[in-house]
C-alpha positions, -999 to +999 in steps of 0.1 A: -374-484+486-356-451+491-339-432+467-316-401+467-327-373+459-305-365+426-284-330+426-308-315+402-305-280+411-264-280+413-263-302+374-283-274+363-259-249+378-232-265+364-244-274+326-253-233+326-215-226+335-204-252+311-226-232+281-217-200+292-182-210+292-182-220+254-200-197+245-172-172+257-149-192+240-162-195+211-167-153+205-134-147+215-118-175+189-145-156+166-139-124+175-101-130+169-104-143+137-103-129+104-104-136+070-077-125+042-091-096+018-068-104-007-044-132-024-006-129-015-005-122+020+035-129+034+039-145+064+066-140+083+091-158+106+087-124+129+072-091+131+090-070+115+096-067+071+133-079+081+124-114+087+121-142+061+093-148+044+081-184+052+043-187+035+016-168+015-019-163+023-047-167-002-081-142-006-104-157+020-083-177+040-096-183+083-069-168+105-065-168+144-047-134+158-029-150+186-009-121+193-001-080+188+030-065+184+032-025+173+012-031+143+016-070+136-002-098+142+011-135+152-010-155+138-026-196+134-035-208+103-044-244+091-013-259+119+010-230+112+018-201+131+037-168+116+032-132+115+016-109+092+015-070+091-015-061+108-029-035+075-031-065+050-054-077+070-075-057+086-110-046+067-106-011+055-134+010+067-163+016+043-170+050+029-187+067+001-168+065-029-151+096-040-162+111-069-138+149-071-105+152-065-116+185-037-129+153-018-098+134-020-074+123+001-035+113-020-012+098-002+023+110-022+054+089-018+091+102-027+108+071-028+142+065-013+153+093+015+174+089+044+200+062+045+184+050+013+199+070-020+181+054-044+199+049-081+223+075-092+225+096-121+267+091-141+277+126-122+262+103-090+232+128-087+210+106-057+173+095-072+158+109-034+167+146-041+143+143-076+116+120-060+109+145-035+112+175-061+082+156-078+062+144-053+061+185-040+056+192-071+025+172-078+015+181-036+009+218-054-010+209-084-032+189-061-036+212-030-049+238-060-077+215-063-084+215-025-073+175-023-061+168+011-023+154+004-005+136+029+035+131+020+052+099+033+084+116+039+086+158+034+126+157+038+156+139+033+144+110+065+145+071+063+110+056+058+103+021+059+086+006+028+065-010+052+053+026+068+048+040+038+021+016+031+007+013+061-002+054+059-025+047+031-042+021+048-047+043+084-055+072+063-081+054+041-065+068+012-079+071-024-048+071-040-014+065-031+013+071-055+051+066-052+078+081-071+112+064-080+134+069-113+147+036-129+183+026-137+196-001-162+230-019-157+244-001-184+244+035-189+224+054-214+207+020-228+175+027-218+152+054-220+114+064-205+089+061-180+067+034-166+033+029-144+033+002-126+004-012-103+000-049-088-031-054-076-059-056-106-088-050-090-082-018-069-051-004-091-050-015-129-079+013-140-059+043-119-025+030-133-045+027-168-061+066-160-029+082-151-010+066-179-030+082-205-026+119-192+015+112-199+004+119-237+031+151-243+057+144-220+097+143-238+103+107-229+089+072-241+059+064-227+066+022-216+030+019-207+013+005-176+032-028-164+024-051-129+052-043-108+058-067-076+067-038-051+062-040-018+043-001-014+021-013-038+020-051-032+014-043+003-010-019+002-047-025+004-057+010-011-052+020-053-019+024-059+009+035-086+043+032-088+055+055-113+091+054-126+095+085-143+126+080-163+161+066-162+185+082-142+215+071-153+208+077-187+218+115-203+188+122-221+168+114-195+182+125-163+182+159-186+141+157-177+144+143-147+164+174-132+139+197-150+116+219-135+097+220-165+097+186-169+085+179-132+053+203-137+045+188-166+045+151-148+025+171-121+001+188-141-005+151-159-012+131-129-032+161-116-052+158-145-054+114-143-063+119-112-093+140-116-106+115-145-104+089-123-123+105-099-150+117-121-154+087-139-153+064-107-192+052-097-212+066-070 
């Protein structure tokens, strides 16, 4: 009886291709995936804060980076697809903690500027003109100390919330602290300042820190609240928003416009800062 000779030689060929190609497969669906570093992610109907918010992302969640665009990512996850900015989700690069406030590197944040005025005072001062008379102030205090400071905006430009973030994230900052002044619907009801942070675990001790130093300041100290805002919220690095005062109220916006009263804020969260530092594990 004959028999034909099977095609070992060209199975062989062909099973190898076959593995080869899954295995490329499979490291670029790995290689493309990522997992969420923290709770609250937004997804996005588009890439770009503008669009709707259609989901949220839990710490430790599988996603699939379909897609780049500038610095967002379209994304697959469970059968959804969406977008998500591209620093909430990338690892931040390990370093060795900081430990002095020479070795530091602040990103300050003058909220408002630009097409944004922020609240006004009752003689319709803008909150952007004192945000950025703070945050240069503070920039002094800390350069004295030899931190390396990096400003979100130095002048009176439009910078998206979104940016502002983002700076501390590409900058591997160890601190990134934004300055706003509050206002309440009715004029001269309220009074003081507030630190708020949002995410516990890299922000509650520096909001705690900071909070303390604000021991001799003129206005009522409101404590340390979470605040859900966006340059803290989305921002992977410790982070404060400070609200230093209310605007529209007299007493207040008396402070606010102070130079005295903006070294003293300085000199305070120079001085939180350097706790934090000191006190943080090496």
């Amino acid at each position: 009886m004959n028999y034909k000779k099977l095609p070992w030689r060209g199975i062989i060929v062909s099973l190898i291709l076959l593995i080869s190609f899954c295995f490329l497969v499979y490291t670029l669906i790995i290689k493309n995936s990522l997992t969420t570093p923290t709770n609250n992610i937004n997804v996005r109907t588009g890439p770009n804060l503008s669009y709707s918010v259609k989901d949220t992302l839990k710490k430790g969640q599988r996603i699939h980076i379909m897609t780049k665009k500038e610095n967002w990512y379209k994304i697959r996850y469970q059968d959804n697809t969406g977008w998500v900015a591209s620093w909430l989700v990338n690892k931040p690069k390990k370093g060795t903690i900081t430990t002095k406030l020479s070795e530091a590197t602040i990103v300050l944040d003058p909220g408002h500027g630009g097409s944004d005025s922020g609240a006004l005072s009752q003689g319709n001062q803008e909150e952007r003109t004192y945000t950025l008379q703070q945050a240069k102030m503070v920039e002094k205090q800390l350069k004295r100390y030899g931190t390396n400071v990096i400003m979100t905006r130095k002048g009176n430009q439009t910078v998206s919330l979104g940016d502002r973030a983002e700076l501390a994230t590409d900058n591997h900052a160890d601190a990134f602290i934004s300055f706003h002044y509050d206002s309440s619907p009715i004029a001269d009801s309220a009074t003081g300042f507030t630190t708020y942070y949002y995410h516990t675990s890299t922000s509650l001790r520096l909001a705690k820190t900071v909070n303390s130093e604000f021991s001799d300041l003129p206005l009522t100290n409101r404590g340390v609240k979470f605040g859900n805002f966006l340059v803290i919220r989305d921002n992977l690095r410790p982070a404060l928003l400070l609200e230093m005062g209310y605007i529209n109220t007299k007493k207040d916006f008396s402070q606010i416009k102070s130079t005295r009263y903006q070294k003293r804020v300085a000199v305070d969260i120079t001085k939180g800062l350097n706790a934090y530092f000191k006190n943080l594990k090496k």
